[in-house]
VMD Tcl script that draws the C-alpha trace (Angstrom):
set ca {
  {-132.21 -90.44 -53.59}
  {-131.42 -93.39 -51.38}
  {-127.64 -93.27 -53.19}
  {-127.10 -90.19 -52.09}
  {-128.02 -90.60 -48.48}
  {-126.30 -93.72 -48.40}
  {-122.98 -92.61 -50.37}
  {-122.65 -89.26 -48.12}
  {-123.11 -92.03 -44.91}
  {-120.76 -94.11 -45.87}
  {-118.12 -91.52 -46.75}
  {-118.24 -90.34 -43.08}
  {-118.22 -93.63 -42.29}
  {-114.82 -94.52 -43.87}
  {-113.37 -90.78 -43.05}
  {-114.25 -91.66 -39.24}
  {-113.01 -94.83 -39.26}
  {-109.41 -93.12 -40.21}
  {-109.80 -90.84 -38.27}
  {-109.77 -93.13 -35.53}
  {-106.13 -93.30 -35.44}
  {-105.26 -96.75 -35.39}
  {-106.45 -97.55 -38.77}
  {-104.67 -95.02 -40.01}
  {-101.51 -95.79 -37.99}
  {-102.09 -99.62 -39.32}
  {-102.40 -98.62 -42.98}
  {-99.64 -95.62 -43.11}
  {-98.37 -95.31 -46.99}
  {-98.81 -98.67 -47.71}
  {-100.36 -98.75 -50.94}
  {-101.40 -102.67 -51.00}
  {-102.97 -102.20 -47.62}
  {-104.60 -98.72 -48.37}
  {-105.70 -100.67 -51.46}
  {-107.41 -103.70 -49.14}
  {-109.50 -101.00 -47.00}
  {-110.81 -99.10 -49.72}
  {-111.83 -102.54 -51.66}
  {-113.21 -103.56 -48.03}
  {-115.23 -100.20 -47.97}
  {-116.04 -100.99 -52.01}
  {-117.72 -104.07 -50.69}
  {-119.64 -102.55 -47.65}
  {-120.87 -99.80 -49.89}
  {-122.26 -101.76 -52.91}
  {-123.85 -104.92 -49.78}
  {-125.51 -101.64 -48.33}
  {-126.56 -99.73 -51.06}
  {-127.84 -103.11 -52.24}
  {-129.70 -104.01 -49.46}
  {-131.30 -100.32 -49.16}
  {-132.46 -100.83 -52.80}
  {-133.88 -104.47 -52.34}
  {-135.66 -103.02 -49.20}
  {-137.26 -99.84 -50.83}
  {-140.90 -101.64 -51.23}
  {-140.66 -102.36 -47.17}
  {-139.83 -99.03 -46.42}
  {-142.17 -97.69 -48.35}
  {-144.80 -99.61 -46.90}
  {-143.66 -98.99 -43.46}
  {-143.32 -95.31 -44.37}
  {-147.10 -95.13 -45.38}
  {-148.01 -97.01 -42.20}
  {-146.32 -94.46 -40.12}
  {-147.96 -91.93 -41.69}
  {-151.25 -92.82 -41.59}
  {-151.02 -93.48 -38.06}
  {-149.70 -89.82 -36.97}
  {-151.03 -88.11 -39.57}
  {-154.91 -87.56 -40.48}
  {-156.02 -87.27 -44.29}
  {-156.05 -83.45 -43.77}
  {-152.77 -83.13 -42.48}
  {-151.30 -85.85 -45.45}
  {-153.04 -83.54 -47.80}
  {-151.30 -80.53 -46.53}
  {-148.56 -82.47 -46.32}
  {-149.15 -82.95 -50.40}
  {-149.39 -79.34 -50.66}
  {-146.33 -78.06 -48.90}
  {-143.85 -80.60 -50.71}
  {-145.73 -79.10 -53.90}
  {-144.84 -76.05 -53.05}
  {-140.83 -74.28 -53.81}
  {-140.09 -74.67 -49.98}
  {-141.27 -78.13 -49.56}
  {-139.64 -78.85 -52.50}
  {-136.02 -77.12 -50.97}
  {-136.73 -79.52 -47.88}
  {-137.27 -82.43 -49.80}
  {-134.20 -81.84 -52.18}
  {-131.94 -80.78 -48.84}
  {-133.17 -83.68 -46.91}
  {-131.40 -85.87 -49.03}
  {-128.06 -84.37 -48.17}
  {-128.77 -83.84 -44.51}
  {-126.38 -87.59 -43.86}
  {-123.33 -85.08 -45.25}
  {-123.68 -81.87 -42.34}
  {-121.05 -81.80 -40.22}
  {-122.62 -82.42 -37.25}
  {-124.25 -85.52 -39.01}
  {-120.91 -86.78 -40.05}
  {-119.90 -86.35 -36.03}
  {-122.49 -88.37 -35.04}
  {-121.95 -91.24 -37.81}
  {-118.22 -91.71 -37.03}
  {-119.17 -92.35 -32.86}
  {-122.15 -94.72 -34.09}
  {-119.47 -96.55 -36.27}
  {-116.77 -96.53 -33.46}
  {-119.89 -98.33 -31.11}
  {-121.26 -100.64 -33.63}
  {-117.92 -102.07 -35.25}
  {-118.33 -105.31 -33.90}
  {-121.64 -105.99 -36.04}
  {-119.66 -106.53 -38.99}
  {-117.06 -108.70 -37.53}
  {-117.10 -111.38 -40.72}
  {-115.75 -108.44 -42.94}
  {-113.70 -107.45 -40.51}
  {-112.19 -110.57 -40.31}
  {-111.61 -111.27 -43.52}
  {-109.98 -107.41 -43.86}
  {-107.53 -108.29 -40.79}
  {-106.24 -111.44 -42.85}
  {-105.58 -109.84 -45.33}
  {-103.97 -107.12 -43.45}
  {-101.93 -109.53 -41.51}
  {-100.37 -111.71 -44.81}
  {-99.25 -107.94 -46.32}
  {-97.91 -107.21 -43.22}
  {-96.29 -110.90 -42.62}
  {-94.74 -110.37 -45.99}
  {-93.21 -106.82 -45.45}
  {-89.81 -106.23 -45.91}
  {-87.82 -104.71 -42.42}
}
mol new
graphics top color blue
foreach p $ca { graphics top sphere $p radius 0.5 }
foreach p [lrange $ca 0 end-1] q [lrange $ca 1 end] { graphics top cylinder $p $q radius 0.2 }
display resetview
């Protein structure tokens, strides 16, 4: 479940940042430095699916706290009953995909163009890389 949200995130995450332009200017049809970004993304993936996974017992904590505070013992049973039922279970299985709608996948790629500077170790590390490929191209 939390693979599949993340994996559909992530996705748009790497289509937007190519999207951007200058990434995808930078890279061109260089296979050694199309190589470096996707083992860069490789590496953001597998940190964030890990940390998703190693949080799961927080969130599900939190998750239960939230609902008991907006949500009564009637309403959490009904709450049982609708994801029981074949609609709630539809939701439930659709929720999961929600991360890849389009409009989703809009939003995700202008969150990652505003929040690129939290990951500037990786980013640092990918530019070095970049830059001795580069450095060591042929005119």
């Amino acid at each position: 479940m939390i693979d599949t949200m993340m994996r559909g995130a992530l996705a748009n995450i790497q289509q937007g940042m190519f999207q951007d332009g200058g990434l995808a200017t930078m890279v061109g049809d260089d296979p050694r430095l199309r190589k470096v970004f996707e083992d860069f993304m490789a590496e953001q993936q597998k940190r964030s699916l890990e940390t998703m996974r190693a949080g799961l017992p927080g969130m599900t904590a939190a998750m239960a706290n939230a609902y008991a505070r907006r949500f009564d013992l009637t309403q959490l049973r009904d709450l049982k009953t609708f994801f029981q039922t074949p609609t709630g279970q539809a939701y439930a299985q659709a929720s999961m995909t929600i991360m890849s709608d389009p409009d989703v996948a809009a939003w995700q790629r202008d969150l990652m163009k505003r929040s690129m500077s939290n990951i500037q170790k990786d980013v640092a590390e990918f530019s070095r890389q970049v830059a001795a490929i580069v450095r060591n191209k042929k005119p």
